[in-house]
C-alpha positions as CSV (number, residue, x, y, z in Angstrom):
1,X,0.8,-10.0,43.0
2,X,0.3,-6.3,43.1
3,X,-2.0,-5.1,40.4
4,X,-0.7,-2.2,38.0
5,X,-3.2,0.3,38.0
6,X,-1.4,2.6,35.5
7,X,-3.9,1.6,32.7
8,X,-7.0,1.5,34.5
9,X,-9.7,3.4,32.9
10,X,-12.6,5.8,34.4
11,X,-15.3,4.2,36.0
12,X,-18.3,5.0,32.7
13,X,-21.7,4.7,33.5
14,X,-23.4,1.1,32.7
15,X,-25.4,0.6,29.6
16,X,-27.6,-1.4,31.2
17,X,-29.8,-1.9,28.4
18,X,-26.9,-4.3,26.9
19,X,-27.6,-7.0,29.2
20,X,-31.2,-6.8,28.5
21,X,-30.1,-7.2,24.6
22,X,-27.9,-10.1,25.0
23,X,-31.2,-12.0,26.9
24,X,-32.7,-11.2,23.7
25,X,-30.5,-12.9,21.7
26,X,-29.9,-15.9,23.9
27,X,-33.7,-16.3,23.5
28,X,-33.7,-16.1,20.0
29,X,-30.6,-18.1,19.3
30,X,-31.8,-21.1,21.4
31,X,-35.3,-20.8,19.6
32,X,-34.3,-20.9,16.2
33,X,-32.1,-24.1,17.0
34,X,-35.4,-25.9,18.4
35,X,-36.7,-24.9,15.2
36,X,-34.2,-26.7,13.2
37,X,-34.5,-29.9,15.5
38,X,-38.6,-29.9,14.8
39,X,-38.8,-28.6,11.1
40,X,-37.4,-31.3,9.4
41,X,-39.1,-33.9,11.0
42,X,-41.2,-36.4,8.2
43,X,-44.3,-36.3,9.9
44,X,-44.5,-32.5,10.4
45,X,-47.8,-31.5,9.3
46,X,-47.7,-29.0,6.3
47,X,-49.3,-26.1,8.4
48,X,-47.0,-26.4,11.3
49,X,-44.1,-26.2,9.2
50,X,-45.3,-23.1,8.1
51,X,-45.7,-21.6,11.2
52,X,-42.4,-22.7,12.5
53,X,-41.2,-21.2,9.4
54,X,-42.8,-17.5,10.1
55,X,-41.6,-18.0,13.6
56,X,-37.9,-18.4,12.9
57,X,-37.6,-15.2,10.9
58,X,-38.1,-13.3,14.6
59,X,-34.8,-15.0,15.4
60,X,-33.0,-13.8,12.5
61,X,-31.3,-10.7,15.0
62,X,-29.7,-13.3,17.8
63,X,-26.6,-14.0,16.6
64,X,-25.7,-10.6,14.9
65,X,-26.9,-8.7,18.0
66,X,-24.2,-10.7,19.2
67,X,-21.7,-8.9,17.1
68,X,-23.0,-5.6,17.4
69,X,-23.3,-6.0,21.1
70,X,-19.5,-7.2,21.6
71,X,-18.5,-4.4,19.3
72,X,-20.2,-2.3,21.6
73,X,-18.6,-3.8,24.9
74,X,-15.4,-3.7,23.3
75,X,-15.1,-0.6,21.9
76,X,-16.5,1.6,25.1
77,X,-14.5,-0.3,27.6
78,X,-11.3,-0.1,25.7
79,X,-9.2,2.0,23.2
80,X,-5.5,1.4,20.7
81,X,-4.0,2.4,24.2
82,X,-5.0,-0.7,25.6
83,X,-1.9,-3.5,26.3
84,X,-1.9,-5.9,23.3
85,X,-0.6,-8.9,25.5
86,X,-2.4,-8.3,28.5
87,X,-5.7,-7.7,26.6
88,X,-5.3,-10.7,24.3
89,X,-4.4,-13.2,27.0
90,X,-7.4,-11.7,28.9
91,X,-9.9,-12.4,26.1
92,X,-8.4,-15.9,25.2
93,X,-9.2,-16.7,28.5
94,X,-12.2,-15.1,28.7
95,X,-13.5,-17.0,25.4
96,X,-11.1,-19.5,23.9
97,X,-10.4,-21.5,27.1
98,X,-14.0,-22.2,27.7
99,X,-14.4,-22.8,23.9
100,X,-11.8,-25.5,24.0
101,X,-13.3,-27.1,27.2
102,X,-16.8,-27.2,25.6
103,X,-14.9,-28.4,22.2
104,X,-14.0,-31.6,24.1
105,X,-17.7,-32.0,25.9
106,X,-19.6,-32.0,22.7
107,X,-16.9,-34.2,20.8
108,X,-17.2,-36.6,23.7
109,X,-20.6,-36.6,23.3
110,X,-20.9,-37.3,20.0
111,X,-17.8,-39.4,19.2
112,X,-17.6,-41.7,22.4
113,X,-16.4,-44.7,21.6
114,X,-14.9,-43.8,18.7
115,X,-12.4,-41.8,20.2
116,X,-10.4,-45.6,21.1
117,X,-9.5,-45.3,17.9
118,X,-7.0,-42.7,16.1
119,X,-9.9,-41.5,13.4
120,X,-12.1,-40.4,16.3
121,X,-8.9,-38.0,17.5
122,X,-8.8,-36.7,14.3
123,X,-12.3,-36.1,13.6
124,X,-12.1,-34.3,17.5
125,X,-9.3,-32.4,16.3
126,X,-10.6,-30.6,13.4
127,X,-14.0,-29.6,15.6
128,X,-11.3,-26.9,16.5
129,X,-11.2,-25.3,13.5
130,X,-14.5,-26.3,12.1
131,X,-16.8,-26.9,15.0
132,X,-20.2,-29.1,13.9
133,X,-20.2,-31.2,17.0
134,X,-21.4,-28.1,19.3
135,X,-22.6,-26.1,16.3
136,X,-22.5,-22.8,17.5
137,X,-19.1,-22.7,18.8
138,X,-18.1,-21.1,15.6
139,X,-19.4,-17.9,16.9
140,X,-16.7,-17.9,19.0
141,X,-13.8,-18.2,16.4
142,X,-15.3,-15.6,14.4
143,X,-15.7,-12.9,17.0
144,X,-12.1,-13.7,18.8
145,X,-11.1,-12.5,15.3
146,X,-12.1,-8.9,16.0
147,X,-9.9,-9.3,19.7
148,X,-7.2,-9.6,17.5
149,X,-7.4,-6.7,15.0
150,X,-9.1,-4.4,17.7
151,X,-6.1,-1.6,18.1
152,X,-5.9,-1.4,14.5
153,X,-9.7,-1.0,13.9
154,X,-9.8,1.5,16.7
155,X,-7.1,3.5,15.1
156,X,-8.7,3.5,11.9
157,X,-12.2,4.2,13.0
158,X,-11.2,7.5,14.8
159,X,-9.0,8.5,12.2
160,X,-12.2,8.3,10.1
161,X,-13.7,10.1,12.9
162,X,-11.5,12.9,13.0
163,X,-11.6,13.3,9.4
164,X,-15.5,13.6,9.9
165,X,-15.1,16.2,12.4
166,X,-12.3,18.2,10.4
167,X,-14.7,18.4,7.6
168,X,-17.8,19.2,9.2
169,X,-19.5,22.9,10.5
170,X,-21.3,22.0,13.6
171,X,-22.5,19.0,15.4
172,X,-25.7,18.6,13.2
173,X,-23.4,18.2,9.9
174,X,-21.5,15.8,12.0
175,X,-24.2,13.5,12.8
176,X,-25.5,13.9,9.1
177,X,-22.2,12.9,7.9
178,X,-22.0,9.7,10.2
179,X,-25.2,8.8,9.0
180,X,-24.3,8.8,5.3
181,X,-21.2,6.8,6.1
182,X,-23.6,4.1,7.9
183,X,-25.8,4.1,4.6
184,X,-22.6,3.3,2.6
185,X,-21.3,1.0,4.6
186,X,-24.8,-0.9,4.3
187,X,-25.1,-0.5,0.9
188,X,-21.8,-2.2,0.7
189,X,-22.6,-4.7,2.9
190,X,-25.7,-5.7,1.2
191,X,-23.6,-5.8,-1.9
192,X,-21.4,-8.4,0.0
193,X,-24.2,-10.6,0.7
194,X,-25.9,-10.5,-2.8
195,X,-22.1,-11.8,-3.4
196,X,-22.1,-14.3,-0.8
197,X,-25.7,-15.7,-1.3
198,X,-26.0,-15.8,-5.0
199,X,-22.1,-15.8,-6.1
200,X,-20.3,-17.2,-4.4
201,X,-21.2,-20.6,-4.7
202,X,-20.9,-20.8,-8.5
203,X,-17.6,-19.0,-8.2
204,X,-14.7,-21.5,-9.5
205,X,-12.0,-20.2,-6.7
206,X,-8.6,-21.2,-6.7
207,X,-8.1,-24.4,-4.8
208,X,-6.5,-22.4,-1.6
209,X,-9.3,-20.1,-1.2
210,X,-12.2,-22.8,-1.3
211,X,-12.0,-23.8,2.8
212,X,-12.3,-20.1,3.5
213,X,-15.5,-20.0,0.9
214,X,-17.0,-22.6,2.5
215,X,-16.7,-21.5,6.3
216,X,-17.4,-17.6,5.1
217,X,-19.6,-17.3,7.8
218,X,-17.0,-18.1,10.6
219,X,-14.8,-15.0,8.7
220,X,-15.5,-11.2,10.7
221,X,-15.4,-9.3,7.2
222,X,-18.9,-11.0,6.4
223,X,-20.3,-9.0,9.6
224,X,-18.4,-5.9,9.3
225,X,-21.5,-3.7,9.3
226,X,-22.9,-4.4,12.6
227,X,-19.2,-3.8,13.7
228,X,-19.7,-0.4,12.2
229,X,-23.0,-0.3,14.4
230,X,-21.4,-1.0,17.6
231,X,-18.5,1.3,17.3
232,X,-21.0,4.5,16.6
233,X,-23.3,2.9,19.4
234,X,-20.1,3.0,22.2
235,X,-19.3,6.1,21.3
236,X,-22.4,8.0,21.5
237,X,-24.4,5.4,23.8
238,X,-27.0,8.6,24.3
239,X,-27.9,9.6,21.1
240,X,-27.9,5.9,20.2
241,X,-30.7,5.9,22.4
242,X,-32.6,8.4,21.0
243,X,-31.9,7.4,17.7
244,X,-33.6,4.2,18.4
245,X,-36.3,5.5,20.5
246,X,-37.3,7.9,17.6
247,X,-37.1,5.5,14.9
248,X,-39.6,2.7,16.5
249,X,-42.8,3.8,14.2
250,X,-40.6,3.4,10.2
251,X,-38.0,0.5,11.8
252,X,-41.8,-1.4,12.7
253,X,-43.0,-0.7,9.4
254,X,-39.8,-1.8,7.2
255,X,-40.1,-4.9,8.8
256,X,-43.2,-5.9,8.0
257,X,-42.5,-5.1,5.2
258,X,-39.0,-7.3,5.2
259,X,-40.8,-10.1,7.2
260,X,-43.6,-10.6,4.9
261,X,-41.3,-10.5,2.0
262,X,-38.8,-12.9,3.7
263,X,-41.8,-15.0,4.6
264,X,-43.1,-14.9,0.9
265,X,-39.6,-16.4,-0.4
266,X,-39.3,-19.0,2.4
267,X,-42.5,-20.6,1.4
268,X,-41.8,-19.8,-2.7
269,X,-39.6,-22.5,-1.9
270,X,-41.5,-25.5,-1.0
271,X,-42.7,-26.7,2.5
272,X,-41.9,-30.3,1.7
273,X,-39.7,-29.9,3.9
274,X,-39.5,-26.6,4.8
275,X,-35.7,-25.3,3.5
276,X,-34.3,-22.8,6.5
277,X,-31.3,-21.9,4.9
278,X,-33.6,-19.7,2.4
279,X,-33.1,-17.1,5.0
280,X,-29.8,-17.7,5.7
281,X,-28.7,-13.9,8.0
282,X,-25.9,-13.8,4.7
283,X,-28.4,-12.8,2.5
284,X,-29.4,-9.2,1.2
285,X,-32.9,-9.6,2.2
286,X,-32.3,-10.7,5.5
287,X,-29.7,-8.0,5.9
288,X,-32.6,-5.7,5.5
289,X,-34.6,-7.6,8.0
290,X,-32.4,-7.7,10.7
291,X,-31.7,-4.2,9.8
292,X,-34.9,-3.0,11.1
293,X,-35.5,-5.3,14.0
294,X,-32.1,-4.2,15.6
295,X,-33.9,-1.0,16.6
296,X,-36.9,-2.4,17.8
297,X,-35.5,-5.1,20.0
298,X,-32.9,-2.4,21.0
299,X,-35.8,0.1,22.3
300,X,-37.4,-2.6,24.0
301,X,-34.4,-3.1,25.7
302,X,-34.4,0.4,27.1
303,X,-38.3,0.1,27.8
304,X,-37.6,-3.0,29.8
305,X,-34.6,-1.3,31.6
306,X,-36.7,2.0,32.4
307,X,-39.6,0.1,33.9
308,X,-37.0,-1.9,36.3
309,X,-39.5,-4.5,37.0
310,X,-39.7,-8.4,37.4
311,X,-38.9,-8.2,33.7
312,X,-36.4,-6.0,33.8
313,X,-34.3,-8.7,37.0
314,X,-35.5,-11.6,34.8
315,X,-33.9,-10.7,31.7
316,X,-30.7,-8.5,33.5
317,X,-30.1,-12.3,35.3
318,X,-30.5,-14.3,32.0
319,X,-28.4,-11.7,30.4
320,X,-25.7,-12.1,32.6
321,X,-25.5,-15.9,32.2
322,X,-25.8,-15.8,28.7
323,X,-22.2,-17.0,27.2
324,X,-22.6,-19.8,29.0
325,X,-26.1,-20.4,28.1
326,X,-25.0,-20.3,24.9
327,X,-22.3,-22.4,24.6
328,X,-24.6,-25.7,27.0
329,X,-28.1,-25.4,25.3
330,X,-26.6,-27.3,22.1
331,X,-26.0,-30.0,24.8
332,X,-29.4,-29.7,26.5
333,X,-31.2,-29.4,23.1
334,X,-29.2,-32.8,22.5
335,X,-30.5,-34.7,25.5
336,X,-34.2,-33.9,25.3
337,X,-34.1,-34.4,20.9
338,X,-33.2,-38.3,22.3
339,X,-36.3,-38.5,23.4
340,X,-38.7,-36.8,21.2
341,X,-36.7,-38.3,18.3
342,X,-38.4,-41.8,19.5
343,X,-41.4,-40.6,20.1
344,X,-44.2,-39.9,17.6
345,X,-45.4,-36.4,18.0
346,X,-49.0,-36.7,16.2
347,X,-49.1,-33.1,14.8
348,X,-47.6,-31.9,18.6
349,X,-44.6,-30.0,16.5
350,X,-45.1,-26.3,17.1
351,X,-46.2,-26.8,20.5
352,X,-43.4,-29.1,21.3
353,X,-40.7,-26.5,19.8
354,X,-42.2,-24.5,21.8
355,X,-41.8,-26.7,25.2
356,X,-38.5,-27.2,24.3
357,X,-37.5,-23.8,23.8
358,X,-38.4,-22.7,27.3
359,X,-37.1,-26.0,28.8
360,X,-33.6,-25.6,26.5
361,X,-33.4,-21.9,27.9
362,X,-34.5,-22.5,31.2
363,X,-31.8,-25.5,32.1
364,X,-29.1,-23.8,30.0
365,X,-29.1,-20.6,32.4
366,X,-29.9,-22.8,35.4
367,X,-26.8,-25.3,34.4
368,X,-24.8,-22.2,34.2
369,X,-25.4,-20.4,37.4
370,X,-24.3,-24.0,38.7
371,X,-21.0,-24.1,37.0
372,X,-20.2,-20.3,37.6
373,X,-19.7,-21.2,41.7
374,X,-17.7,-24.0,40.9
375,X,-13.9,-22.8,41.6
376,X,-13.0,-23.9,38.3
377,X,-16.4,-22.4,37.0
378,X,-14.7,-19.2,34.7
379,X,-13.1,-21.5,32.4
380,X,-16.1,-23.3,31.1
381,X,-18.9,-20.3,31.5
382,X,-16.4,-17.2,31.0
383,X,-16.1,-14.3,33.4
384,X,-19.5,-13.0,34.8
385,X,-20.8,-10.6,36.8
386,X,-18.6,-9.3,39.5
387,X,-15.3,-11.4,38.0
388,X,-16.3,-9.9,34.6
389,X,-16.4,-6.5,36.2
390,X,-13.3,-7.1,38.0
391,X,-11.3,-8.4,34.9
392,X,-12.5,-5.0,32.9
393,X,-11.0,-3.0,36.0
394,X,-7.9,-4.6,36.1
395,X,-7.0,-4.3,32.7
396,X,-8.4,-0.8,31.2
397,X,-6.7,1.4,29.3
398,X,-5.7,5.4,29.0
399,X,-8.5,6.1,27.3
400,X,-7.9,8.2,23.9
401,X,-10.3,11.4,23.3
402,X,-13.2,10.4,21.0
403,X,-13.0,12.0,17.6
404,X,-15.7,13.3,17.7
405,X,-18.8,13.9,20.1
């Protein structure tokens, strides 16, 4: 069948430094899961679960670079021009379809042979709304929420960029202006996680709200800031850069600052065990903390990317392969925890996170580059590479004029 070019959007240059990110993140999301399988081990020495503990607040960024970073894809590639079908059925396919696959895997995995019986169906059945089986699949529900509101949030966002424009005298009141708005908008959202972390869990909701309370991290309004971030990043990818290039020396210095602070109220709370979800990312204080490693890990990105060395191919080929990475290592992480969950570890925790972290990484990449020949491959790794590219092309849009530059 012929392929409708109509829609099909310039070719824009690569932001190469995106792939480079979303290595980051994969890095950081698999280590902070090792983390969790390690911490909370009885025989952790006191000391070690301290230093797990400082570790996994430099993983704090991984999953909400994942939203800032899909904001970004989503938002440069396409506009409200885009066609609603077309795109939707595109990104179901891209994300759902190998969500549902890797729904049934891990509820295989865990329910076996209690899926003979009709409980085990159920309890398979509501991993599809509430995944726990394969943990981080809820990442996946969440951000498919902003596929489905994106021509609306488009419109809005340059309408509020026109306004900008129509308001401002010159390009430097401009940028001033969007910078204010970003301050609000983070003032705001700081104010929704004091709300979330130290509200709303007392609040008495009404009885239909509660499931929603409950799974308010699987709902896109709790991470509309870094939305904010990646729309302002897609359309002025340049001065992005500079912006992040130039604010290296204060971003390093807030979060020390954060870090020490965040590190100071982990350990406030007891090591016996050590009590992660302290510093859950929907909390105020963390807010702050990923708020200044975002631009650090972002202009190491672009360091990486303007060396263009064995790095720079190491990380661009993990990048690529990281959806699926992400949705197997819960999987691999499984299989090797059998093992080390029989075996006495004699003080070995940190270094064994460790181990297991590059091991977890390394197979969940390797496993994926596997799948992603397979003919069937796209539906349990998602597009990548050149069929990604290729889906992007197809689709496209007539791109709408910025509102403002």
């Amino acid at each position: 069948m012929a392929i409708d070019r109509s829609h099909a959007a310039p070719r824009k240059e690569r932001i190469d430094e995106i792939t480079i990110l979303r290595a980051f993140a994969f890095f950081a999301i698999v280590l902070q899961h090792c983390i969790g399988e390690y911490i909370y081990r009885p025989d952790i020495p006191a000391e070690q679960a301290i230093f797990l503990g400082m570790i996994y607040h430099f993983t704090r960024y991984g999953t909400l670079t994942f939203v800032f970073l899909s904001a970004v894809i989503l938002f440069y590639n396409y506009d409200y021009t885009v066609p609603y079908g077309n795109f939707l059925k595109r990104r179901a396919a891209a994300v759902l379809a190998p969500f549902t696959i890797w729904t049934v895997i891990y509820g295989i995995y865990t329910l076996r042979g209690q899926l003979l019986a009709p409980e085990g169906w159920r309890l398979l059945a509501s991993q599809f709304i509430t995944p726990t089986y394969g943990y981080q699949l809820w990442f996946v529900l969440m951000i498919f929420q902003l596929y489905l509101i994106f021509p609306w949030l488009d419109r809005g966002a340059r309408a509020i960029g026109r306004r900008i424009q129509s308001r401002a005298a010159g390009q430097g009141q401009i940028e001033r202006r969007v910078v204010l708005l970003l301050a609000a908008l983070a003032a705001a959202y700081a104010g929704l996680m004091y709300w979330s972390y130290s509200m709303a869990p007392a609040w008495d909701a009404p009885a239909w709200l509660r499931p929603l309370l409950g799974h308010r991290t699987m709902l896109l309004p709790f991470y509309f800031f870094y939305i904010a971030l990646g729309i302002v990043c897609a359309w002025h990818v340049q001065r992005w850069r500079d912006l992040m290039r130039r604010s290296v020396p204060w971003s390093l210095l807030l979060f020390i600052i954060f870090y020490t602070y965040a590190g100071y109220r982990l350990l406030e709370a007891g090591v016996a065990p050590i009590n992660l979800n302290i510093s859950t990312y929907l909390k105020p204080s963390v807010f702050l903390l990923i708020l200044a490693q975002l631009p650090l890990m972002y202009a190491l990105a672009l360091y990486v990317c303007r060396r263009k060395g064995r790095a720079y191919r190491i990380l661009h080929k993990i990048g690529t392969y990281s959806f699926g990475g992400y949705l197997v290592h819960v999987l691999v992480l499984g299989q090797i925890a059998r093992f080390t969950r029989e075996t006495p570890l004699a003080g070995m925790h940190a270094a064994l996170t460790l181990m297991t972290w590059a091991a977890v990484a390394a197979l969940s990449i390797g496993i994926t580059m596997l799948l992603d020949r397979l003919p069937f491959g796209v539906w349990l790794t998602g597009p990548m590479g050149r069929r990604q590219a290729a889906s992007a092309k197809q689709l496209g849009s007539n791109p709408a004029a910025l509102p403002y530059r």
